[in-house]
N, C-alpha and C positions, 0 to 999 in steps of 0.2 A: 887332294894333292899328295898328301902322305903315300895312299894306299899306289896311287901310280909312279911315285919315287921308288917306294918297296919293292914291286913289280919288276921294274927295271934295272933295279940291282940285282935282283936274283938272277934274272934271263940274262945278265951278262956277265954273270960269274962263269969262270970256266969249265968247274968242275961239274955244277949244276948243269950245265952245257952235254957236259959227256956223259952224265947219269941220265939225259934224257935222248941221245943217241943211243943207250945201253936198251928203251924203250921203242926204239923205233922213232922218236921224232929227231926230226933236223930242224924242223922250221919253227925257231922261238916266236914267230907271232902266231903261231896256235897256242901256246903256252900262256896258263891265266894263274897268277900268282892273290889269292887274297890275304891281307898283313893280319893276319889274327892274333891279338894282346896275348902277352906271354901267361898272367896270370900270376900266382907265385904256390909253386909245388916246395919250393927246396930255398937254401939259402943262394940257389945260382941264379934265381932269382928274383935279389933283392933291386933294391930300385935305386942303384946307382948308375944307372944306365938304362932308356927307356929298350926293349928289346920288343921286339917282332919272332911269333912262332910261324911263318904262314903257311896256308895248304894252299899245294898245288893240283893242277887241273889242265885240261888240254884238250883243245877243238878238233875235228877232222875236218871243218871244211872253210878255208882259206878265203872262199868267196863270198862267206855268208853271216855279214857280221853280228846277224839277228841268230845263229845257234847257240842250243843250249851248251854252254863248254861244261856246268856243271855234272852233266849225263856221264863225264870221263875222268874223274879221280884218279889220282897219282900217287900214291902209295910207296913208304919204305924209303923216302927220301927227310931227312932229317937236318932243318934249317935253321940257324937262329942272325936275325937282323938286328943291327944297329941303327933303330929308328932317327937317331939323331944325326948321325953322322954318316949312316946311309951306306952300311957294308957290311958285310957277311960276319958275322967272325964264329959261326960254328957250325960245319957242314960233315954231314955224314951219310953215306949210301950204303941204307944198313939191312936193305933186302928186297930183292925184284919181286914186285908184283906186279903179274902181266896188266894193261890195260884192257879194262871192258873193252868187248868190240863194238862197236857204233850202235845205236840203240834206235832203229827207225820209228818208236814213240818220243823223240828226245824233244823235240820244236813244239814251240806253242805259238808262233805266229799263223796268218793266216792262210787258208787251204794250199793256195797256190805256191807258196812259197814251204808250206810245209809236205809239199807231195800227200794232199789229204784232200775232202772237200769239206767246206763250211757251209752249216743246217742253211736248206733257204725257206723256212717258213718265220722267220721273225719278222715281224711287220713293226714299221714305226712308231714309237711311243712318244711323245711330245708334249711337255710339260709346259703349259701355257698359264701367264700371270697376266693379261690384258693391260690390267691398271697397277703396275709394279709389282714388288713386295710389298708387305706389310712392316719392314725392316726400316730405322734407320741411322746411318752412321754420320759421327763426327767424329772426324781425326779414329781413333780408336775405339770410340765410346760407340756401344749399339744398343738400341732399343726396338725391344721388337714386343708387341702388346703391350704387358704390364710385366715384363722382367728387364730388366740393362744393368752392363758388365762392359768391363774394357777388355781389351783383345792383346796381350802380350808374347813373345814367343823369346827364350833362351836356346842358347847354342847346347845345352844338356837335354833341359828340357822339352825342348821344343815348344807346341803352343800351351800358353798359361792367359788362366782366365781371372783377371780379377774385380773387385767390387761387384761380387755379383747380389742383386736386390731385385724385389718386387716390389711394386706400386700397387697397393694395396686401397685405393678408395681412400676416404677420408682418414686413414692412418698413415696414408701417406707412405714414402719410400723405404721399405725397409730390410735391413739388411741381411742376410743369409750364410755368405762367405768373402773372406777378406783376397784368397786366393785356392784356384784349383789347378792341379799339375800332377803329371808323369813323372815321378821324381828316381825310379829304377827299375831296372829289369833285366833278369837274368834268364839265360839257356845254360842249362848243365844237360850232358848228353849221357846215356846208360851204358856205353859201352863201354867196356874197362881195357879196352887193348889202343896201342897208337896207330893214327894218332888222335884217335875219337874221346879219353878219357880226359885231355887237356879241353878240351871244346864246351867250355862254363862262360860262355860270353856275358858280361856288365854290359849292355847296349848301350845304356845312359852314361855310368862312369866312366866307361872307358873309349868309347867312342862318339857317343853322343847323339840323343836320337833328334836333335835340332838341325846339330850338322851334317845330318845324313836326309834332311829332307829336299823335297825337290820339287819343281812346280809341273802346278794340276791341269791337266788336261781338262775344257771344256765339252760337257756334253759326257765324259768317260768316269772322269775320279767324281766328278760332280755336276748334276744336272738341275736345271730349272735357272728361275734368275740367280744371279750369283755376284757375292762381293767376292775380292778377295786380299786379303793382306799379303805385303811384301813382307818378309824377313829380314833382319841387317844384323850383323854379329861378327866379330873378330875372328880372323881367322888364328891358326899357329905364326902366323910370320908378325902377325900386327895391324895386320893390313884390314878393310870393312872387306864383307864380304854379302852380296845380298843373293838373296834367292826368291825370285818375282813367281806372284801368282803362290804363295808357300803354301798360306792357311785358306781352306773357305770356309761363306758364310751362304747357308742358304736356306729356303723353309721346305718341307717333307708332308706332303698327305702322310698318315696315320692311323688312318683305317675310323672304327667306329670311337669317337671320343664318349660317349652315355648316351644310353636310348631306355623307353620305355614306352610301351603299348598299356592300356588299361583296357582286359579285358570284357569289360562290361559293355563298354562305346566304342570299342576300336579305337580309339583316340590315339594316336603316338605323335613322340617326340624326340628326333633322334639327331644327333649332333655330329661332325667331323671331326676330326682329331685332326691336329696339324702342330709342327714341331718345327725349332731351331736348329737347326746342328752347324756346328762349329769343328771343323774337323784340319789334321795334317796328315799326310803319310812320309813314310820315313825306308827306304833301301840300306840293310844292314848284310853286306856282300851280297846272301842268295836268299836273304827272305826279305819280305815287303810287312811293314806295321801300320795298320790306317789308326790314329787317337780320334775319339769322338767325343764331343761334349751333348747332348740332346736337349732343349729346353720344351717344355710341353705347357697348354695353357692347364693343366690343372696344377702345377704349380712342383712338376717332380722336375727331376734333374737327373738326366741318367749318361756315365759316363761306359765308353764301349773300346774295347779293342779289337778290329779287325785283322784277322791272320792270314798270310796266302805268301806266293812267294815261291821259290823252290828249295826244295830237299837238299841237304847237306847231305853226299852219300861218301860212301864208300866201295872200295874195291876188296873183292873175293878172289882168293884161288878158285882155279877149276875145281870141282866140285865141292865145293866148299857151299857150308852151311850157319850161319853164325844166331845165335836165339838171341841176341842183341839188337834186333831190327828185322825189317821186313824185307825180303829178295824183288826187287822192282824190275831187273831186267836179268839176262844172263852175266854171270858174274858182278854184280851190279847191286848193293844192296842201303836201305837206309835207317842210321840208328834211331832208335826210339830217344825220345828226350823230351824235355818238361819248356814248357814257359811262362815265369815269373813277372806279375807286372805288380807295382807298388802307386798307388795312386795317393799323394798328399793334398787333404783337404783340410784348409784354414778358415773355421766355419766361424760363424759370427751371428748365431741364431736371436735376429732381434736384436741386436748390439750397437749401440748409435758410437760415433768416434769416439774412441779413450773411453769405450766401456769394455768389460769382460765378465759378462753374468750369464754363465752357459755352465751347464754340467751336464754328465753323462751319466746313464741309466742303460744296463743291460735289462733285457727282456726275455722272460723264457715259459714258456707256457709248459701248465702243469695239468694234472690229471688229479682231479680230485678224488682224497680215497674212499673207500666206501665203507657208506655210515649213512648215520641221520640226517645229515645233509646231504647227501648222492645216493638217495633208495633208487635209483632208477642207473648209478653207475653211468651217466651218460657226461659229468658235470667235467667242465676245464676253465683253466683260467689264465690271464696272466700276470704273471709274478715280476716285479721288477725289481732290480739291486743297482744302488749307487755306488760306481765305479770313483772311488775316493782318493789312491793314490797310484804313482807311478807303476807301482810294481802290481797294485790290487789289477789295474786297467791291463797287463798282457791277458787278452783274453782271445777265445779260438770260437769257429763256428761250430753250431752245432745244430745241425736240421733237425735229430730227434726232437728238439725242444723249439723248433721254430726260432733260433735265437737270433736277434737284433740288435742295434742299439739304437738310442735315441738322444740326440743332441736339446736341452731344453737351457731356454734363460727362465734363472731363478725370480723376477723382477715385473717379468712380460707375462699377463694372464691372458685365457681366451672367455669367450662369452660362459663358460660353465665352470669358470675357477683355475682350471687349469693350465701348468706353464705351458706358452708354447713351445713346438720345437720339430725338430728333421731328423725325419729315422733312417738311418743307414740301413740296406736290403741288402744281404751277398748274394753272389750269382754262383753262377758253377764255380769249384774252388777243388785244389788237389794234393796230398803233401807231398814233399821233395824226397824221391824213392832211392835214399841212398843210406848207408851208415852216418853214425855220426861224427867217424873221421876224414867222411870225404871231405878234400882239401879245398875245395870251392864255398864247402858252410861258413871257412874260420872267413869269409870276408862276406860271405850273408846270414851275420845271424838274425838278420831280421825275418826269415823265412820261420822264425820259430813258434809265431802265433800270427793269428789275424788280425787282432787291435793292438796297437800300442796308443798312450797318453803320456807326452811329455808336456811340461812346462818350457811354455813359449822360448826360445833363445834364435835371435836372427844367424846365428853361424851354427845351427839345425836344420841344415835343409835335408842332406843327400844321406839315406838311411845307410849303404854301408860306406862313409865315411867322404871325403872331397875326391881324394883319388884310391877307386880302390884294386886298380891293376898295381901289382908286382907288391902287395900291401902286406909286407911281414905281419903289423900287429893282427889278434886275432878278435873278431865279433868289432872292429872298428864302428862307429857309427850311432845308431839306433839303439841296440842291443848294450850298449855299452853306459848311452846317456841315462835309460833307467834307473841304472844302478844308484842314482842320486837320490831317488824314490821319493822327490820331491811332491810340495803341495799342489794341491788343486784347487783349493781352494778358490772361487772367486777370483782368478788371475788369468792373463792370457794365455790358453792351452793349444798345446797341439795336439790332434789326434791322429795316427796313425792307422793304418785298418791294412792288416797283412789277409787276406782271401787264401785261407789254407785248410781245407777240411783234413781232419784226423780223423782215420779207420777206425771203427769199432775194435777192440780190442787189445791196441799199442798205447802202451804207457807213453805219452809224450814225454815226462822226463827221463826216462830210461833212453829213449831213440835218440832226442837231441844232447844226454848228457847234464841236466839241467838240475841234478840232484841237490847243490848244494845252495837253490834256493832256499831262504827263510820264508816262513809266513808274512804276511807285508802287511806293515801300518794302516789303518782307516783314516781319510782326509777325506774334507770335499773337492767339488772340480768346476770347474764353468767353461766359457768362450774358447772353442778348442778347433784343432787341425785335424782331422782324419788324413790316417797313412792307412792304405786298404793294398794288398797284396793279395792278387789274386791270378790264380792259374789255368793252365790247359796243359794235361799230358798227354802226347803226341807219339801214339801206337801208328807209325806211315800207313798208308793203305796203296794199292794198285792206283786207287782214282784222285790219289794226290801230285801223281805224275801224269806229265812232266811239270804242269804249274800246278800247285795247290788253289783248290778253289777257296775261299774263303772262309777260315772257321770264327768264330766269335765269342768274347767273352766279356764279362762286365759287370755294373753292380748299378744299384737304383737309392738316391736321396729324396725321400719323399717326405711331404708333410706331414706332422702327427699335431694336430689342436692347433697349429700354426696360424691357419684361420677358420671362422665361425662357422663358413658350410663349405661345398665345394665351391670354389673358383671360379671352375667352366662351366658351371650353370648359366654364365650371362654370353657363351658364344652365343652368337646370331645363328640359325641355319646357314646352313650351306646350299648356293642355287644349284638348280640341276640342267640350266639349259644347255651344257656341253656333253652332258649323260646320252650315250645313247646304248640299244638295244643291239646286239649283234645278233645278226641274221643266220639262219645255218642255212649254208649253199643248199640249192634245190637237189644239186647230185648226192650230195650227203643224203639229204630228205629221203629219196629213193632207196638207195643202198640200204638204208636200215626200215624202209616198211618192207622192203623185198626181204630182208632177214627175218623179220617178225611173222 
């Protein structure tokens, strides 16, 4: 509702009115205003006043209310909103830039309406459960095989998954994490000129990627059978707010879950893979965020972000060239920029109620050197270190060394001694390609490492801090609460896991500034929350217009000793009476003996 108040006050300012006759439009409902948070560069924007920077943008065709308006950027107009009170109070028309001219790849809807045609050789696909799912729900609570978790969603957050356990056989229920969530994410954009250099969006803090979700299309966002939860959350006026059909629930073929042949007899024995996913998607003006939770029967948990959406662009002079992004159409260009997600998980490895016997152990595999033990130089191993206290625990990835972490209860053994426990796996990760006085770090310092470990505090959720638009203090938040370098001891921990790979060759504390760390105290650690921050730098390309197809990123919790063999050794096969053979048409047939 905000963003269409904001909208409407700008197209009916007057002056705004006359700066886009100076463009050629008359008609304000071509005119597409989105409220973009102001941020805080300067003291003009401190937060006594919520303020709106927005960019504006403009349609050519009045009839067609599926065009992309994004394809026409507005440039050189300079706006500031009174989000509260819903009026300009600072406007400036501080340089014509002509409009791209109409861009006949702009539309993504379908052939007909986009003057194109759509492929006709895709044939139906149809996911068929005969005898249900294998899923089942009460009120919130689902269980699906041997894993169940409740289903919750906040207006920041968006969907949050908690209690989540396995049934384990005669061990009965046991527990894994207290809660999993999206708890921030940042877009800072590379280009240093306006008005691209203010474009460091907080998705979560600042607009919320709960409140920005919307409901899912059957059969499109989500296929096969399917739950789905409603959403209910306050809006700004006070009022409930629901959004139907928000989160779905549904199960996934998987491909091959373990197979094996024995040579000797041909004998095999090969297994399906099939998975839970738990997912929302979220509309953040012109980009799309799908959150995924995966559940798989051998007992990992892998959480995913899907990217797609359109391009935030910009406008060129005539011949105009910018190394800040990639030229998409004639005068028409888009900047390069990064995307931050931070995932908090409240892990509870084996932790029955009012326990907290978890700690953490980094992982890094080494090269044995050569000697009496490694005559053959082939030898590796790996090395593990207890992550003891707050400040010990900022730690970063590092592929060269394979590096991990691994959640273990001190208390809980498996059949060969060993504690059990869930190993964190990073996925793609990228560091944030800026100085270390871009003005967007002082409100994310948690982009500074990959793990963080705090001690448990309920008012520690949101890593750069409750609100962190127009936010004078600097490193608010995460970055802030270590500094206590509190115990780890055997108490309720958080963990935090920032997904940020470091170049070979950059001093991390020289880039972020971080020189006047001390060396940090040795503690122990247990029952903890991972925060994982992890990225995608986004070089545009030609085939991301006019919609981006979907990139992906993500990270994997998986068991380490947790139990005594694999899991999914007791799937059943998989029948095959709906398998069938495709046939290759007889004119095919021909065509290729006549070539051969």
């Amino acid at each position: 509702m905000e963003y269409a108040e904001c909208e409407a006050t700008v197209k009916d300012f007057p002056p705004f009115i006359e700066a886009m006759k100076k463009r050629g439009i008359d008609d304000m409902e071509l005119v597409m205003v989105d409220a973009w948070c102001a941020g805080y560069y300067s003291d003009a924007d401190a937060p006594n006043r919520r303020l709106g920077k927005p960019l504006i943008f403009c349609r050519t065709e009045s009839d067609n209310p599926m065009e992309n308006g994004y394809a026409r950027p507005v440039e050189g107009i300079h706006v500031i909103v009174d989000m509260q009170n819903n009026v300009v109070i600072e406007f400036e028309d501080r340089k014509f830039v002509p409009l791209p001219p109409p861009d006949h790849l702009r539309n993504y809807t379908t052939g007909e309406t986009r003057g194109g045609v759509d492929r006709s050789d895709v044939k139906p696909l149809i996911i068929s459960q005969p005898e249900g799912p294998s899923f089942r729900i009460t009120g919130s609570f689902v269980e699906w095989q041997k894993w169940n978790f409740r289903v919750g969603f906040t207006p920041k957050e968006g969907l949050v998954i908690h209690s989540v356990a396995y049934v384990d056989g005669n061990r009965g229920r046991r527990p894994i994490a207290h809660r999993l969530s999206f708890v921030e994410m940042v877009v800072p954009y590379g280009d240093p000129n306006e008005p691209h250099y203010r474009k460091n969006a907080f998705d979560a803090g600042e607009d919320g990627l709960g409140k920005n979700a919307h409901s899912l299309k059957k059969g499109c966002d989500c296929l096969g059978y399917i739950k789905y939860f409603d959403a209910h959350f306050t809006n700004f006026t006070g009022g409930v707010e629901t959004i139907e059909n928000c989160v779905c629930l549904h199960e996934e073929d998987h491909g091959i879950l373990w197979k094996h042949q024995d040579w000797r007899t041909g004998l095999a024995e090969v297994r399906r893979s099939r998975r839970l996913t738990v997912s929302f998607i979220c509309t953040i003006a012109n980009y799309e965020y799908g959150f995924y939770w995966h559940f798989y029967q051998d007992g990992k948990i892998e959480s995913e972000v899907k990217l797609t959406g359109i391009l935030s662009l910009g406008a060129l002079m005539p011949g105009e060239q910018r190394k800040y992004g990639t030229t998409i159409a004639p005068s028409l260009y888009a900047p390069v920029h990064q995307h931050f997600f931070v995932a908090r998980m409240d892990m509870a490895v084996d932790c029955k109620p009012n326990e907290a016997y978890n700690q953490v152990v980094e992982v890094n595999v080494k090269v044995e050197s050569s000697g009496p033990n490694n005559v053959h130089n082939n030898g590796f191993y790996a090395e593990e270190e207890l992550l003891q206290s707050e400040l010990q625990a900022m730690r970063d990835c590092d592929p060269s060394s394979a590096r991990h972490w691994i959640v273990r209860n001190t208390r809980t053994v498996n059949r060969t001694g060993q504690p059990t426990g869930y190993k964190l796996i990073p996925g793609s990760n990228c560091l944030p390609f800026c100085l270390p006085e871009a003005k967007f770090l002082r409100r994310a310092g948690f982009l500074k490492h990959n793990l963080w470990v705090t001690s448990y505090k309920s008012d520690e959720i949101f890593p750069g801090g409750e609100f962190p638009n127009q936010n004078p203090r600097i490193h608010e938040g995460l970055a802030t609460w270590v500094k206590k370098d509190r115990s780890l001891e055997e108490t309720n921990i958080v963990l935090w896991y920032v997904c940020r790979h470091l170049p070979a060759g950059i001093d991390f504390q020289v880039h972020f500034g971080l020189k006047h760390l001390s060396a940090v105290s040795l503690k122990t650690f247990t029952c903890c929350n991972y925060r994982y921050v992890f990225g995608i730098t986004h070089i545009p390309r030609l085939e991301d217009w006019p919609v981006m197809p979907v990139e992906r990123s993500g990270f994997m919790l998986m068991p380490h000793g947790f139990f005594n063999c694999s899991p999914a050794v007791d799937v059943p096969p998989a029948s095959d009476v709906d398998a069938k053979e495709a046939e290759t048409p007889k004119d095919i047939q021909t065509e290729l003996i006549s070539k051969l």
